[in-house]
C-alpha positions in Angstrom: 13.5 16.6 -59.9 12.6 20.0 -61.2 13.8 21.3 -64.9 17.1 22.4 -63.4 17.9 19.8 -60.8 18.8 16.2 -60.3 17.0 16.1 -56.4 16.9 14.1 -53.2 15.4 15.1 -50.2 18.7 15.2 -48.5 21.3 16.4 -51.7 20.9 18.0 -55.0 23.2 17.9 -58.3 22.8 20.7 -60.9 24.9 19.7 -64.0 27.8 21.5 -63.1 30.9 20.0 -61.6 29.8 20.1 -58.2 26.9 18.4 -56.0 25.3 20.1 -52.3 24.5 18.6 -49.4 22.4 19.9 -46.7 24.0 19.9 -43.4 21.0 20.1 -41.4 18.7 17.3 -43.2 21.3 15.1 -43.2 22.5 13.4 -39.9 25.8 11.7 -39.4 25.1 8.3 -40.2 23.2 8.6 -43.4 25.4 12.2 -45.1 28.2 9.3 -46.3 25.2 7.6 -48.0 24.0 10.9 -49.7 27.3 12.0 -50.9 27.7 8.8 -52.8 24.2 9.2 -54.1 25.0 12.8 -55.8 28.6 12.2 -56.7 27.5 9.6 -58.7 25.2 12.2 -60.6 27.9 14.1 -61.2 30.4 11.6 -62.2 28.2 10.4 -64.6 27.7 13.5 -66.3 31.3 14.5 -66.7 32.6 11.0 -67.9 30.3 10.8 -71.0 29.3 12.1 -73.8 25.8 12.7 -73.2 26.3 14.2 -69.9 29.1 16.4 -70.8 27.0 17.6 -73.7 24.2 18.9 -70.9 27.1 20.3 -68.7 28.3 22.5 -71.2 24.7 23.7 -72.8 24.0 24.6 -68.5 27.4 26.5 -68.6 26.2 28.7 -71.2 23.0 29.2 -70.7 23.5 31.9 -68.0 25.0 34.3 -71.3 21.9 32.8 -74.1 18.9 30.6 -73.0 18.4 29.5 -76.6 18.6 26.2 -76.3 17.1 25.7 -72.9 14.3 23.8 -73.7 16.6 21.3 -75.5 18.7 20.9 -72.5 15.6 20.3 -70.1 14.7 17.5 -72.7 18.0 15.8 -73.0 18.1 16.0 -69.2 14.4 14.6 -69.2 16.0 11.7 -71.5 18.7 10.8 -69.2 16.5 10.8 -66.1 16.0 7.4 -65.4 19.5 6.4 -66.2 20.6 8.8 -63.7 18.1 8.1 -60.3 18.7 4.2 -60.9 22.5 4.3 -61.3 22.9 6.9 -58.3 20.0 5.0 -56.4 21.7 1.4 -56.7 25.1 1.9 -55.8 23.9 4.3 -52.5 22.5 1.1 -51.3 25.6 -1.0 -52.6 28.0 1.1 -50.6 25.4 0.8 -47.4 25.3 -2.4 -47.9 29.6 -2.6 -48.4 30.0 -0.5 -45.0 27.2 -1.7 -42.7 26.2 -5.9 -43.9 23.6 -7.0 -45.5 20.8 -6.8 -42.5 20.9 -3.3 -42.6 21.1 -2.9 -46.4 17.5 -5.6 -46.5 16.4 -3.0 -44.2 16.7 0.2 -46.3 15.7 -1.7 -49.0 13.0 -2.3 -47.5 12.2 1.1 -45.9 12.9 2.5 -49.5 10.3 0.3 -50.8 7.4 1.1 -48.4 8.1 4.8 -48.4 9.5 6.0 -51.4 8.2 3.6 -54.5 9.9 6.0 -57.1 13.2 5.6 -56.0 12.8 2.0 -54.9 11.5 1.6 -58.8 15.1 3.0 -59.5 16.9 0.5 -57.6 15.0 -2.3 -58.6 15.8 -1.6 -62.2 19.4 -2.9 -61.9 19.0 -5.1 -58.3 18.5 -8.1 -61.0 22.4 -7.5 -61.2 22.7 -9.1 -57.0 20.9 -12.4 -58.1 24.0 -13.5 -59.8 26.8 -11.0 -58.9 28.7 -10.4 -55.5 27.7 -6.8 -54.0 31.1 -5.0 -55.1 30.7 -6.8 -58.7 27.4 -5.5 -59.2 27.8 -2.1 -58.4 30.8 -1.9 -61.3 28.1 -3.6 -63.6 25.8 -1.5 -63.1 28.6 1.6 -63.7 29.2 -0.1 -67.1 25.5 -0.4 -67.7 25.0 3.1 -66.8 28.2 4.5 -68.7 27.4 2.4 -71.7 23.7 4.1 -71.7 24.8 7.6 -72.1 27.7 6.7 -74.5 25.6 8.6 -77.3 26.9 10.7 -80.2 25.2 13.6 -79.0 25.8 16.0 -82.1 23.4 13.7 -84.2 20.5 15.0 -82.0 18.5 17.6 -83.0 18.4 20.8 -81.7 15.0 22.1 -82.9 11.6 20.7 -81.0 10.0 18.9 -83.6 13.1 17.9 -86.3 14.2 16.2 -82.8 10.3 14.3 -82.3 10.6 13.2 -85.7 14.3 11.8 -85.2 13.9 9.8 -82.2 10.5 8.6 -82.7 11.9 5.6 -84.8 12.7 2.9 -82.2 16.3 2.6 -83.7 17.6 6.0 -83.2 15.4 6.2 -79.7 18.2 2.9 -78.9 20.8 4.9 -80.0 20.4 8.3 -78.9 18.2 8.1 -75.7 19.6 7.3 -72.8 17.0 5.8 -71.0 15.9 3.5 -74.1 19.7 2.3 -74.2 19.6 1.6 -70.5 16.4 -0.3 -70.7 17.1 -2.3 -73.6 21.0 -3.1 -72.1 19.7 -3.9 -68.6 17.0 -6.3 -70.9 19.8 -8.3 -72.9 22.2 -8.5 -69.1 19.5 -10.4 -67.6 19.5 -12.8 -70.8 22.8 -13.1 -70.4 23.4 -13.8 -66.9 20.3 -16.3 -67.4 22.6 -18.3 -70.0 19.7 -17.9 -72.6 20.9 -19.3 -76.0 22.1 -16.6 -78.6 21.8 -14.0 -75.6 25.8 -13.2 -75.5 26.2 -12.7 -79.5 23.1 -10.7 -79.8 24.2 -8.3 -77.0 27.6 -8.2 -78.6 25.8 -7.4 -81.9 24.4 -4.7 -80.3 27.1 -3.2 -79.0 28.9 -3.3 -82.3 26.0 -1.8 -83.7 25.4 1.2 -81.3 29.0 1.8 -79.9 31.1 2.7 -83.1 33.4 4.5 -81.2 32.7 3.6 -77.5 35.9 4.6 -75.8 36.6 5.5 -72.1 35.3 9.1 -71.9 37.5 10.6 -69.3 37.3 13.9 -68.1 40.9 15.8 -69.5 39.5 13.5 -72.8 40.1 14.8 -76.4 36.9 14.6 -76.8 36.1 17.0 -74.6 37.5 19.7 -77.0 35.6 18.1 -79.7 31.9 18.5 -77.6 33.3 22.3 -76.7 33.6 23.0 -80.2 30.0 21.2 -81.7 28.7 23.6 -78.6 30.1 27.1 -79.8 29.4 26.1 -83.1 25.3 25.8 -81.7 26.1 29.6 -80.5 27.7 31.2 -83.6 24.9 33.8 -84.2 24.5 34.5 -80.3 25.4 38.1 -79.5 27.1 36.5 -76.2 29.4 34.2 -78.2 32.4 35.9 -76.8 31.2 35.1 -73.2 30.2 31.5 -73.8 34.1 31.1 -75.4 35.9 32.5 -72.1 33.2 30.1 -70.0 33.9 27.4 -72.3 37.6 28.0 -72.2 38.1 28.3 -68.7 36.7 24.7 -67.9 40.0 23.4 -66.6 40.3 19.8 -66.5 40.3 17.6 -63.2 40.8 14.6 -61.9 37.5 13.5 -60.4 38.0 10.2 -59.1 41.3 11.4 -57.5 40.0 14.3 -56.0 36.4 13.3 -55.6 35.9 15.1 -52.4 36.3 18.3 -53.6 33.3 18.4 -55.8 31.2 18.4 -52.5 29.3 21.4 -51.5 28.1 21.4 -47.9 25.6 24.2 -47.6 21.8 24.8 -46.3 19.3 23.8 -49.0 16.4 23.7 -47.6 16.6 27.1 -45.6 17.4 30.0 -47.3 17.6 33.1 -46.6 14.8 35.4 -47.6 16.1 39.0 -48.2 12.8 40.6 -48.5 12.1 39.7 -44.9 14.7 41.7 -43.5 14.1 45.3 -42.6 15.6 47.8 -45.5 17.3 50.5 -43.0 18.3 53.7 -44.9 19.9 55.4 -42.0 23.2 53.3 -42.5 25.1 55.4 -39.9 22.5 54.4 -37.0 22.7 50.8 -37.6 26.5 51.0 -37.5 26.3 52.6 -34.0 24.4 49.1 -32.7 26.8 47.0 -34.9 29.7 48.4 -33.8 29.3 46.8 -30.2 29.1 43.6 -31.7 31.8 40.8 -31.7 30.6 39.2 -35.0 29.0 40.7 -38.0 28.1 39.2 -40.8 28.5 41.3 -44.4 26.9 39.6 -47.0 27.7 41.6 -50.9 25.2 41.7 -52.8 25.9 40.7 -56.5 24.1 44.0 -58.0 26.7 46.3 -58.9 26.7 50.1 -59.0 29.4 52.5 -59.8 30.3 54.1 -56.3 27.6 52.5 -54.6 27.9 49.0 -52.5 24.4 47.4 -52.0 25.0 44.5 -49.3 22.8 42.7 -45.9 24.1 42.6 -42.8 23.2 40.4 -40.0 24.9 40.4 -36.3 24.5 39.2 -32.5 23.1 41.6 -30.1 22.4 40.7 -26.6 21.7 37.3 -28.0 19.3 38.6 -30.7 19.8 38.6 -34.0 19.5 41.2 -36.9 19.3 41.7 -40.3 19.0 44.4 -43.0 19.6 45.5 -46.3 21.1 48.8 -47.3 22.9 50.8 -50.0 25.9 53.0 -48.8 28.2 55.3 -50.9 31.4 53.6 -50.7 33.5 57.0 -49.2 31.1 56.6 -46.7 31.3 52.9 -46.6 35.2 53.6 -45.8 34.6 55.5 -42.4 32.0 53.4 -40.8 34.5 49.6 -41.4 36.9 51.8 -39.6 34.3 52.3 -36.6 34.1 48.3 -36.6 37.0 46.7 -34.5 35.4 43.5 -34.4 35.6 40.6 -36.5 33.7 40.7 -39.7 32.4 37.5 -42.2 32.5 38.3 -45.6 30.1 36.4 -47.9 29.2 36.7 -51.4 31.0 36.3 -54.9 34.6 35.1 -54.2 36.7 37.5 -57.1 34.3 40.9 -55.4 34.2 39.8 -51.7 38.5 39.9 -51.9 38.3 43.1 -53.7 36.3 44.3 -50.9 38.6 43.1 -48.4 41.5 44.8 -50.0 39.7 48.0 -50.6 38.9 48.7 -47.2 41.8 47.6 -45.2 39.9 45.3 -43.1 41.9 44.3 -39.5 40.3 40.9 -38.8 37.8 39.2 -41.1 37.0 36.1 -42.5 35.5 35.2 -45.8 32.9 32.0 -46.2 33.1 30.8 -49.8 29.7 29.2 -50.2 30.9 27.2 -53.2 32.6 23.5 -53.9 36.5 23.3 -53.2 36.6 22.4 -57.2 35.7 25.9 -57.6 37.3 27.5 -55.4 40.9 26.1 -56.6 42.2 29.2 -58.7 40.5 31.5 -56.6 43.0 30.2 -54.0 46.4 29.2 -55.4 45.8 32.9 -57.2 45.2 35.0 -54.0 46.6 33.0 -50.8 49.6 30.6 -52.5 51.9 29.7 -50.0 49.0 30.6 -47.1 48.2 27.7 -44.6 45.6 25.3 -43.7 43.6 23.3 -41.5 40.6 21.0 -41.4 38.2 20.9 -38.7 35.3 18.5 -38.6 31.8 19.7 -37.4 29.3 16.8 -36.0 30.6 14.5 -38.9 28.1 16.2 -40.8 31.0 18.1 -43.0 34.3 20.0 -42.2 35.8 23.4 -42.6 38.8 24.4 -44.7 40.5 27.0 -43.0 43.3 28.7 -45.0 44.5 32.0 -44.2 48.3 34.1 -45.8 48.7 35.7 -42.3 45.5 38.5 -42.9 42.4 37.8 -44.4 41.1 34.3 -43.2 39.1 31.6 -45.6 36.3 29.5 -44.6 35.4 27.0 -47.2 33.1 24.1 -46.5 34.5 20.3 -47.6 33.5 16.8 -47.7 34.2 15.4 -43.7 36.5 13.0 -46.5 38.2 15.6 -47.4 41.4 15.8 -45.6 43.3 12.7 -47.5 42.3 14.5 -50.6 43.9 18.0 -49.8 47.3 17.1 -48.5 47.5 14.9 -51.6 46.5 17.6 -53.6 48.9 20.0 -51.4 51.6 17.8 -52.3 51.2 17.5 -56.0 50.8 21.3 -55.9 47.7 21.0 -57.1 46.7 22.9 -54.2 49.2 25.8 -53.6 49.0 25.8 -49.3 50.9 24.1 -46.5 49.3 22.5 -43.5 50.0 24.1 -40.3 52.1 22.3 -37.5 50.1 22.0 -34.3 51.4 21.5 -31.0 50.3 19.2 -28.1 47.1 21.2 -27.8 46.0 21.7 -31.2 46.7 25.2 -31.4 49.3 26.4 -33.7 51.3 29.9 -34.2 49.4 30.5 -37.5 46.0 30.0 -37.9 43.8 28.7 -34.3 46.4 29.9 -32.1 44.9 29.9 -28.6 41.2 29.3 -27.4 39.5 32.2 -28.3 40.7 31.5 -32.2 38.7 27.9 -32.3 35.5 29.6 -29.9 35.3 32.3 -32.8 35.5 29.9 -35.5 32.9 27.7 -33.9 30.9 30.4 -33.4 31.1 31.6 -37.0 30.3 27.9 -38.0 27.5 27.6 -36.3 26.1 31.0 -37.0 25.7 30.6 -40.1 24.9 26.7 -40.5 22.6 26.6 -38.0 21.6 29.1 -36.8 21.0 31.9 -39.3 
């Protein structure tokens, strides 16, 4: 875990209201196992009060850093919590879908090679001595829950008023996570050993730390309530007007119903490095290589200058690929996309890459969305309502949303769970798109209409998960 993320080897969860994946770590077999691991990082942040409370102070902190340092220690607080909740039901669910032998064998593998995360599970495996596997994993959701049920606003903000506060043992109890989860994981075992006095005193405590412990759902009241304690932190910041639209524009969503769509498939563990690829100034020279061609990629840059588009490119060339960086006047800009016939992959911020694709007329292009379906929602039912869609799965390591209003198509990278999830969500109008009918060979009049439609879609897939 660094100060900013939540991380396995295999997925990472950053305190927003989506988790990654990589596609290429990952294999087929074990990806289920990691997607449970990070969702439950993420579903225990938004359903309570103490991980809500980080969520929004990591929202803001892009427009005022002020309180960083307070957000890396309340994450810092929650750690443990969070690795041995996310830690015990992955191997619950292993054990649920593939028996017992192979979950003793994990366990074990976990155990020999990785003592930190076996020292997570271990923390709540007491719960399998006495409950069934699907029992335990709810207890240990309540145990987990139940630890970050803290009234957060009662924290300190500042470094050492904050020491002083929680270095009494009561307050550490009731405003650390990790102290609650310790002490409540303490009094269960009592409990489930029948010791005398062990159920009243853990009802005690509950009375005692959980005035007001209520389900804290995600389109909560209280929600608004933790938005407002949070602007009220930024009322001097000279970005307050920016933190209110970010704050404000947190719609509310249904995780457990649409669970899939806070997956991100994506490469994390091979990034591009722009500075290795070549800077090539004479724009119109490149162009003449790219224009030949059949796929180029045309990734926008998120600087922005007035006239003046600053992007990389990378394309196949005699089965060699390429890469630069470059500036270009856009009225230049303008005649060389007109030069390019062949298809073209937008990439880059959603909102600029479509205002792109509408400035320049483009014939046939695509656009990758590297970002969660949960935040890509507006952006679609805005620009391509009433557009269709299909789902293709790529070596049940994760799928491909493809949704397209007749011109500009959309990649966007789901969950290989995700299917079930989108026609429901189609059909609540949730989602504003229509599947398209196929015919007896898969193709279908709108979107994948013949052979060469899938080979350039697979090719595009693979391009850039594994092979860029």
């Amino acid at each position: 875990m660094s100060d900013s993320y939540l991380r396995t080897l295999l997925g990472q969860y950053g305190f927003t209201n989506f988790f990654s994946l990589d596609v290429i770590e990952n294999n087929s077999n074990h990806i289920f196992y990691t997607e449970v691991h990070e969702y439950m990082h993420t579903s225990l942040t938004l359903t309570t009060p103490y991980g809500f409370y980080v969520y929004l102070l990591n929202a803001c902190k892009k427009h005022d850093d002020a309180y960083e340092k307070f957000r890396f220690d309340l994450v810092d607080k929650m750690r443990f919590v969070q690795e041995a909740f996310a830690t015990f039901h992955e191997m619950c669910y292993l054990h649920i879908k593939e028996g017992k032998e192979k979950f003793l064998y994990e366990v074990g593998r976990l155990k020999s090679q990785n003592k930190k995360y076996y020292e997570y599970y271990e923390s709540l495996a007491f719960l399998l001595n006495d409950c069934g596997i699907e029992e335990a994993a709810a207890v240990s959701a309540w145990i987990a829950n139940l630890s970050m049920h803290v009234a957060v606003e009662h924290i300190p903000v500042h470094h050492k008023e904050r020491q002083k506060f929680l270095s009494h043992s009561e307050h550490a109890r009731r405003y650390i996570p990790n102290s609650r989860f310790k002490q409540i994981c303490k009094m269960m075992k009592m409990v489930l050993a029948k010791e005398p006095g062990a159920t009243e005193q853990f009802a005690k405590w509950f009375a005692d730390h959980n005035e007001t412990f209520t389900d804290f759902q995600h389109d909560d009241a209280q929600m608004d309530k933790l938005k407002s304690f949070v602007l009220q932190l930024y009322a001097e910041s000279a970005h307050l007007d920016q933190i209110k639209d970010t704050l404000s524009t947190m719609y509310d969503f249904n995780i457990s119903k649409y669970d899939t769509f806070l997956s991100h498939p994506t490469l994390l563990n091979k990034q591009p490095d722009l500075s290795l690829y070549s800077a090539e100034p004479n724009w119109l020279s490149l162009f003449g290589q790219v224009v030949d061609a059949r796929i180029t990629f045309f990734s926008l840059f998120s600087v922005i200058k007035h006239g003046v588009t600053a992007f990389h490119v990378s394309h196949i060339l005699n089965n060699k690929a390429a890469s630069y960086v470059s500036y270009v006047e856009d009225n230049k800009l303008e005649q060389l996309l007109i030069q390019k016939p062949n298809t073209i992959v937008l990439m880059g911020q959603k909102a600029r890459v479509y205002q792109f694709y509408q400035t320049h007329v483009l014939e046939h292009a695509y656009q990758f969305i590297d970002h969660a379906l949960v935040d890509s929602v507006a952006y679609i039912n805005q620009h391509f309502a009433g557009g269709r869609f299909r789902v293709f799965n790529y070596q049940n390591r994760f799928s491909v949303l493809l949704i397209s209003d007749g011109k500009l198509k959309v990649l966007q990278p789901v969950s290989i769970h995700a299917i079930d999830q989108i026609r429901e969500a189609c059909r609540s109008g949730f989602l504003q798109l229509a599947e398209a009918e196929k015919d007896d060979l898969e193709f279908d009049p709108f979107l994948i209409k013949n052979a060469k439609d899938k080979r350039e879609l697979d090719v595009i897939v693979s391009l850039i998960f594994f092979n860029w």
